[in-house]
Backbone bond lengths (Angstrom), bond angles and torsions (degrees), N, CA, C in turn:
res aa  C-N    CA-C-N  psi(-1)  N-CA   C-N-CA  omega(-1)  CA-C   N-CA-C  phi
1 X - - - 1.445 - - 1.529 107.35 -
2 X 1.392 115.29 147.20 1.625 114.20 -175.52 1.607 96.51 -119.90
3 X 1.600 91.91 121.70 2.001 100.99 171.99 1.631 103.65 -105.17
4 X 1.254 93.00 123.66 1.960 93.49 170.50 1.367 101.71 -77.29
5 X 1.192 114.43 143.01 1.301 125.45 175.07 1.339 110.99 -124.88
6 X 1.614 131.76 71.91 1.522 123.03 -157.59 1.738 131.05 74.20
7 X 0.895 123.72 -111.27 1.616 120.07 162.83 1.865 124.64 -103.27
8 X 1.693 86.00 -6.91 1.814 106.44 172.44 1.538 110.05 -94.30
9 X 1.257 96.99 150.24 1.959 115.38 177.91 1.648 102.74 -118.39
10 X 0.897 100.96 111.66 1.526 101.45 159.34 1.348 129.21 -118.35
11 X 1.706 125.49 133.21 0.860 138.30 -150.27 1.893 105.65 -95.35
12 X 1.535 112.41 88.75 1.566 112.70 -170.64 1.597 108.86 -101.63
13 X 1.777 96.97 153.36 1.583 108.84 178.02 1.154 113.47 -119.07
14 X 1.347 109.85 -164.71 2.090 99.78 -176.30 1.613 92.54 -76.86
15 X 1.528 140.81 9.49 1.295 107.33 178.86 1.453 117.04 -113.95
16 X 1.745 105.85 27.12 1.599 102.70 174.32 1.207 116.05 -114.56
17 X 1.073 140.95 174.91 1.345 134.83 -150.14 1.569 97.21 -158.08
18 X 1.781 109.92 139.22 1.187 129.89 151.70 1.665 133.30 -79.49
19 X 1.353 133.61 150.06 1.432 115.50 -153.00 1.725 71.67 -143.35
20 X 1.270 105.91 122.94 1.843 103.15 145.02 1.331 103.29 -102.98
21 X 1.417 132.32 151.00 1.248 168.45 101.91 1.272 138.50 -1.73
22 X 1.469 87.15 -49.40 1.549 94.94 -163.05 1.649 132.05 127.45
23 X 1.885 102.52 -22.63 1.138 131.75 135.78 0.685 142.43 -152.72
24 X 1.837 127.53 -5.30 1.249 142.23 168.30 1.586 107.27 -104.48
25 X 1.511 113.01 136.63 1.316 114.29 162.07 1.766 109.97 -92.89
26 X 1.082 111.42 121.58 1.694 133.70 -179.02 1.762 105.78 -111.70
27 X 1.562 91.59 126.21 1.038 133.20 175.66 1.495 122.20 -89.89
28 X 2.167 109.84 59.61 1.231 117.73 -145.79 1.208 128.18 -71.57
29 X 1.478 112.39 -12.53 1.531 130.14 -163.02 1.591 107.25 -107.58
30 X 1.554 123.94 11.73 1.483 109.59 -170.71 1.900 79.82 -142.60
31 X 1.380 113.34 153.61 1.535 113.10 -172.57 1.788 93.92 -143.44
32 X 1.373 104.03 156.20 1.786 114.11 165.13 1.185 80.68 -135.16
33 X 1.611 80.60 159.16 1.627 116.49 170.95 1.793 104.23 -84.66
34 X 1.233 106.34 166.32 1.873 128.26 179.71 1.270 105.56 -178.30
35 X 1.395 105.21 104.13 1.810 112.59 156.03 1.617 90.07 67.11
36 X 1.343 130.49 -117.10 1.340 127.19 -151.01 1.505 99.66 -123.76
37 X 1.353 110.24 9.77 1.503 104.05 -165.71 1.393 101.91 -99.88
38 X 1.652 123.57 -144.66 1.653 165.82 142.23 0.944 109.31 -150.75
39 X 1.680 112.22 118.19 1.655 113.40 160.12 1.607 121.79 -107.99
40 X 0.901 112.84 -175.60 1.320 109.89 167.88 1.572 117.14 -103.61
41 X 0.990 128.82 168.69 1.704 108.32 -168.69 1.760 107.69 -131.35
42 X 0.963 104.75 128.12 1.993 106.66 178.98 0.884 103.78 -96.40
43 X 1.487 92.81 154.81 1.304 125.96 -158.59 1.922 101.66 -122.48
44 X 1.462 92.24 118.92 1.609 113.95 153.96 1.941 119.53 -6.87
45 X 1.322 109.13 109.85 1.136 103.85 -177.03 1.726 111.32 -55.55
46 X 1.142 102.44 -41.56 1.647 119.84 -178.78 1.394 121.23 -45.33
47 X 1.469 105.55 -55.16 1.471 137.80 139.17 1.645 122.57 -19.00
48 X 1.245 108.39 -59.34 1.355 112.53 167.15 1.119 135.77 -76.23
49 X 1.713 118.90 -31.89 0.790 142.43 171.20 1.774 114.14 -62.29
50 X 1.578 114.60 -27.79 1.302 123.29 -179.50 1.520 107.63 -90.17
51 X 1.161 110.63 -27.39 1.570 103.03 172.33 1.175 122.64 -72.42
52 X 1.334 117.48 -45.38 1.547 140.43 161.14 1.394 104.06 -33.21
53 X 1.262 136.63 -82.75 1.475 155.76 167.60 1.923 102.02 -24.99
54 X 1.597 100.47 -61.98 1.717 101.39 179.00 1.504 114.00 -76.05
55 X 1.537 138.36 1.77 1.160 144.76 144.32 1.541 86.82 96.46
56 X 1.164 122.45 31.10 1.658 122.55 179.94 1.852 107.35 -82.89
57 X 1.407 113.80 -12.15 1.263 132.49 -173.95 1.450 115.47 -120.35
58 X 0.984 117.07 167.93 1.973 113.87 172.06 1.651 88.23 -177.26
59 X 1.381 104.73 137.81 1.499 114.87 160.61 1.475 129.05 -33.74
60 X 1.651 132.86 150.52 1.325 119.29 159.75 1.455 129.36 -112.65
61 X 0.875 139.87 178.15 1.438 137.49 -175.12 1.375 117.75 -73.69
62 X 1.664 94.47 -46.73 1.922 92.41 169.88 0.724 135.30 -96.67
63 X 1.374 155.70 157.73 1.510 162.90 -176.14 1.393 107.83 -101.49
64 X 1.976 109.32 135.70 1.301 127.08 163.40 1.975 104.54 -63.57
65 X 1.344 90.94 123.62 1.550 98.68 -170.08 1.872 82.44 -101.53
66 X 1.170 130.15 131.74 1.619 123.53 150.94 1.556 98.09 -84.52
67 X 1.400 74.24 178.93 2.052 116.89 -177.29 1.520 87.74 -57.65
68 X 1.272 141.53 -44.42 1.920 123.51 -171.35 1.182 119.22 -100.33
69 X 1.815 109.84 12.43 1.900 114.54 157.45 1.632 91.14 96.92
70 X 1.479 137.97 -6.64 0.814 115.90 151.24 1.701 137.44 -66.48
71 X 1.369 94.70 159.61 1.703 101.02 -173.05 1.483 131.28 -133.88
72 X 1.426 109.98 115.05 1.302 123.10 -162.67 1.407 126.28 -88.00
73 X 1.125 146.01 136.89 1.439 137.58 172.67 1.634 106.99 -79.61
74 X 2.010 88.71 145.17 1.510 94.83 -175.18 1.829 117.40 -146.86
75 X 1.241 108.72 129.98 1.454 99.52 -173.60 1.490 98.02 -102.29
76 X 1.384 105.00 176.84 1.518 135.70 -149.61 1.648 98.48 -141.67
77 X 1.292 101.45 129.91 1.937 122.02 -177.30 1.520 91.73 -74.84
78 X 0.980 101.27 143.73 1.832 107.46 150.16 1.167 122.57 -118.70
79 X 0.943 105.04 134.60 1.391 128.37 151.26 1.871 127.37 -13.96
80 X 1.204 133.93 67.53 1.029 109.98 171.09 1.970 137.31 -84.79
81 X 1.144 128.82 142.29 1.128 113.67 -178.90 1.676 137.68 -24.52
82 X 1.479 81.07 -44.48 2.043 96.19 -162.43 2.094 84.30 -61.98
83 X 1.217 108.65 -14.29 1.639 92.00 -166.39 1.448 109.00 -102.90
84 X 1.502 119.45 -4.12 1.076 121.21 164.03 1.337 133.83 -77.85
85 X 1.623 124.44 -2.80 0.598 136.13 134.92 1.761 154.85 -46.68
């Protein structure tokens, strides 16, 4: 499945995962480069909200823990047939 993330496309499978925050939805498992860095790139509330709705997403069991022990909720892409192909 391909998520635009701004002027980038990234090409996701059932093993990457979305992270909300709290206000940003992060796209934790796929990274671009900038200048000297890697970020991770967010994704469009609208965006999420349409995958969610088309059942292209479903919640996961574990939580993104950060570096200060906080813990985030995170859904998981699925897999649909037509793409297993």
């Amino acid at each position: 499945m391909i998520i635009k993330c701004g002027r980038r496309e990234f090409d996701c499978t059932d093993k990457d995962r979305i992270m909300f925050n709290g206000k940003v939805y992060i796209l934790v498992t796929q990274k671009y480069h900038k200048g000297y860095s890697d970020y991770s790139p967010s994704v469009a509330k609208s965006t999420f909200d349409r995958l969610l709705k088309q059942g292209k997403i479903a919640p996961c069991k574990g939580k993104y823990i950060s570096i200060f022990g906080d813990k985030y909720p995170m859904w998981a892409i699925k897999e649909s047939e037509d793409e297993r192909e």
